[in-house]
C-alpha positions as CSV (number, residue, x, y, z in Angstrom):
1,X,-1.0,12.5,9.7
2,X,-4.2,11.1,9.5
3,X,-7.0,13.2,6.7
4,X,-10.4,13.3,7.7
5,X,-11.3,13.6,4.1
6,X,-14.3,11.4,2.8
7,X,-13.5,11.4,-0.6
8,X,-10.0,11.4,-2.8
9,X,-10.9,14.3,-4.2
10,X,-10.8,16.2,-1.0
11,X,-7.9,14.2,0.1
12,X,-6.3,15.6,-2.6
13,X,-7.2,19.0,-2.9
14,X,-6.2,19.4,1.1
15,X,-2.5,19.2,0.1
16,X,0.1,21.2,0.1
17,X,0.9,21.6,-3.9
18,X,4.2,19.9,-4.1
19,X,2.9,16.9,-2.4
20,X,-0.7,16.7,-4.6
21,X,1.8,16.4,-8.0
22,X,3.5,13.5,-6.4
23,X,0.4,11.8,-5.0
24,X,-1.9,12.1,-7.6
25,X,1.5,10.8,-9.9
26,X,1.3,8.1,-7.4
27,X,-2.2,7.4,-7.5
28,X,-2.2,7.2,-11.7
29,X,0.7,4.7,-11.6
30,X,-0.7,2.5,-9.0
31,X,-4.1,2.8,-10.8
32,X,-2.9,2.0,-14.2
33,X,-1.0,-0.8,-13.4
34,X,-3.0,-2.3,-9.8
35,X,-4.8,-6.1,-11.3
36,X,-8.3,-5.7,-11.4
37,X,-10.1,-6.4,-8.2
38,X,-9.0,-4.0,-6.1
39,X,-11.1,-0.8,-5.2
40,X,-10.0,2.9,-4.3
41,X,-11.1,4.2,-1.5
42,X,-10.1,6.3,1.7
43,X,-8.7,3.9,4.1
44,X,-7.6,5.1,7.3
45,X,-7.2,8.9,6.6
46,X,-5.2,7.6,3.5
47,X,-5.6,6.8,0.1
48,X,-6.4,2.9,-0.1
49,X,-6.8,0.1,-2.5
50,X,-8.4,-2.7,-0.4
51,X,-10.1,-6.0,-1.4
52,X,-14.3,-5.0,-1.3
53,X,-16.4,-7.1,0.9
54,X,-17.6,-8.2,-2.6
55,X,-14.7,-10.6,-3.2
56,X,-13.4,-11.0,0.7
57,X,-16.0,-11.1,2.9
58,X,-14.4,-11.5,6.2
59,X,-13.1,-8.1,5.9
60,X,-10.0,-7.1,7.8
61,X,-9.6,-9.2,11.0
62,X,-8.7,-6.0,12.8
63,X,-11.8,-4.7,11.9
64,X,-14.3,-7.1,9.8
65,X,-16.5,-3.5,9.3
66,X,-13.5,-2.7,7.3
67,X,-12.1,-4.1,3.7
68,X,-9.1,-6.1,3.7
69,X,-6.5,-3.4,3.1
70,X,-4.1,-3.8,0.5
71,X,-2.0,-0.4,-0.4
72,X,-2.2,2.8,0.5
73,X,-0.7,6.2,0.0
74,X,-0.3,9.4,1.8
75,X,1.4,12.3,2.6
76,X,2.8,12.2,6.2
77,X,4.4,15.3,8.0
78,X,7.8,14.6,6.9
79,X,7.0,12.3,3.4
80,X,5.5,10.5,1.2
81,X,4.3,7.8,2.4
82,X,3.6,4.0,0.3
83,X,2.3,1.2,2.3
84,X,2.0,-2.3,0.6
85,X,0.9,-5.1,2.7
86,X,2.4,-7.7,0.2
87,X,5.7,-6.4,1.0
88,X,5.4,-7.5,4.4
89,X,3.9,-10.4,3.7
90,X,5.6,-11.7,1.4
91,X,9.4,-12.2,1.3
92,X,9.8,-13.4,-2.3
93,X,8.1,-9.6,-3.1
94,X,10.4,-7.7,-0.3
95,X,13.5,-9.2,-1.9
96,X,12.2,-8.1,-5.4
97,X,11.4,-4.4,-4.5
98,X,14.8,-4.2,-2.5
99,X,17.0,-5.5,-5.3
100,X,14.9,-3.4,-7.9
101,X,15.3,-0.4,-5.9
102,X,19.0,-0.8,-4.9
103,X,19.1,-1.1,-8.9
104,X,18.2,2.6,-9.6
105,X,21.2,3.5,-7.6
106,X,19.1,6.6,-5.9
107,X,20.5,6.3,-2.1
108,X,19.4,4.5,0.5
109,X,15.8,2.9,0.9
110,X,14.0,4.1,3.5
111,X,11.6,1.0,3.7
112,X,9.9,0.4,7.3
113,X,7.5,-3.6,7.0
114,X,5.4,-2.2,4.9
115,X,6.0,1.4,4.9
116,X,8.3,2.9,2.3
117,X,9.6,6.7,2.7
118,X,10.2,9.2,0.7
119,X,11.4,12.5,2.1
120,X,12.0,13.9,-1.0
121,X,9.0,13.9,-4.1
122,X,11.5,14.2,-6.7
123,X,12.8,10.8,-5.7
124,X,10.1,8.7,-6.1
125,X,10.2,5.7,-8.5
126,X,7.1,6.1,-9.6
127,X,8.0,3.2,-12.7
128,X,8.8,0.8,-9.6
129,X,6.2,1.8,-7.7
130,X,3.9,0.8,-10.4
131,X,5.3,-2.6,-10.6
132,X,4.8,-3.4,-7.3
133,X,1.5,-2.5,-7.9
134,X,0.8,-5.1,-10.6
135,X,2.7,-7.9,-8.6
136,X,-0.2,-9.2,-6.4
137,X,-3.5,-10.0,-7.5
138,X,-6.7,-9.6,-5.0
139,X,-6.7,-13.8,-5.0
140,X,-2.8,-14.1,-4.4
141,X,-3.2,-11.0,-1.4
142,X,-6.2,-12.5,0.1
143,X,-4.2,-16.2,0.1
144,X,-1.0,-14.2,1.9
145,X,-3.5,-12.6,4.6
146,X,-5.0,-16.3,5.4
147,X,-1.7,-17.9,5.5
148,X,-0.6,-15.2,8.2
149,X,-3.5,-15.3,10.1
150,X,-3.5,-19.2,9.7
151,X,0.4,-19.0,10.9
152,X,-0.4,-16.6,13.8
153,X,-3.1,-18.5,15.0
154,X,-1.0,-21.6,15.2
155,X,1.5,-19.9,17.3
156,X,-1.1,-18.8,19.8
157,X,-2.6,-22.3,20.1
158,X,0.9,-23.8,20.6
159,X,1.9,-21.3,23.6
């Protein structure tokens, strides 16, 4: 479920009040601990933390209107939703979060490529979270994005 919301404020104060506890949890955890670089913003009807035009001006290739997107939260229809690009760019990171997670013994992940689930708000390892927040820099995400679009290019020109 995409927000039309402009600012996080309105994102926020649109939700349902179980889910704005959790998200603006969420959002202080990933704000406290998120290297410096990064900049909040609404991001595709979400809550984002992209890298500004400032630092990466190429922008998203999707979109070079857009910054390069980085994380993003939200509350979906059926959960809580945190995206992290690093997670699914990065396999080194993916194997981290896993075994960190699998660590707190609290059920199965529900982790999609960059999309982890959480159906219930009580649930959420918000300490974890947080730490994969502080993992990437804005220098070490923007080299992961060129490498894959340097890799995917290089499979194009080959075929």
């Amino acid at each position: 479920m995409q927000s039309k919301a402009a600012t996080v404020d309105q994102y926020l104060s649109e939700l349902p009040e179980d889910r704005q506890a959790a998200i603006e949890k969420l959002r202080k955890v990933i704000k406290k601990n998120m290297p410096k670089g990064f900049r909040e913003c609404m991001n595709y009807g979400m809550i984002g933390y992209v890298v500004p035009h400032s630092k990466y001006p190429a922008g998203y290739h999707c979109n070079p209107k857009d910054p390069l997107p980085f994380m993003n939260i939200a509350s979906q229809k059926n959960f809580i939703a945190v995206y992290h690009m690093g997670v699914y760019g990065d396999p080194k990171l993916y194997k981290w979060f896993t075994d960190a997670y699998a660590k707190l013994e609290m059920g199965k992940l529900d982790m999609g490529k960059s999309c982890i689930r959480f159906k219930n708000p009580d649930k959420i390892p918000y300490q974890l979270i947080g730490e994969l927040a502080a993992k990437m820099t804005p220098d070490d995400w923007i080299a992961r994005y060129d490498a894959m679009l340097n890799q995917s290019a290089a499979k194009k020109n080959k075929k």
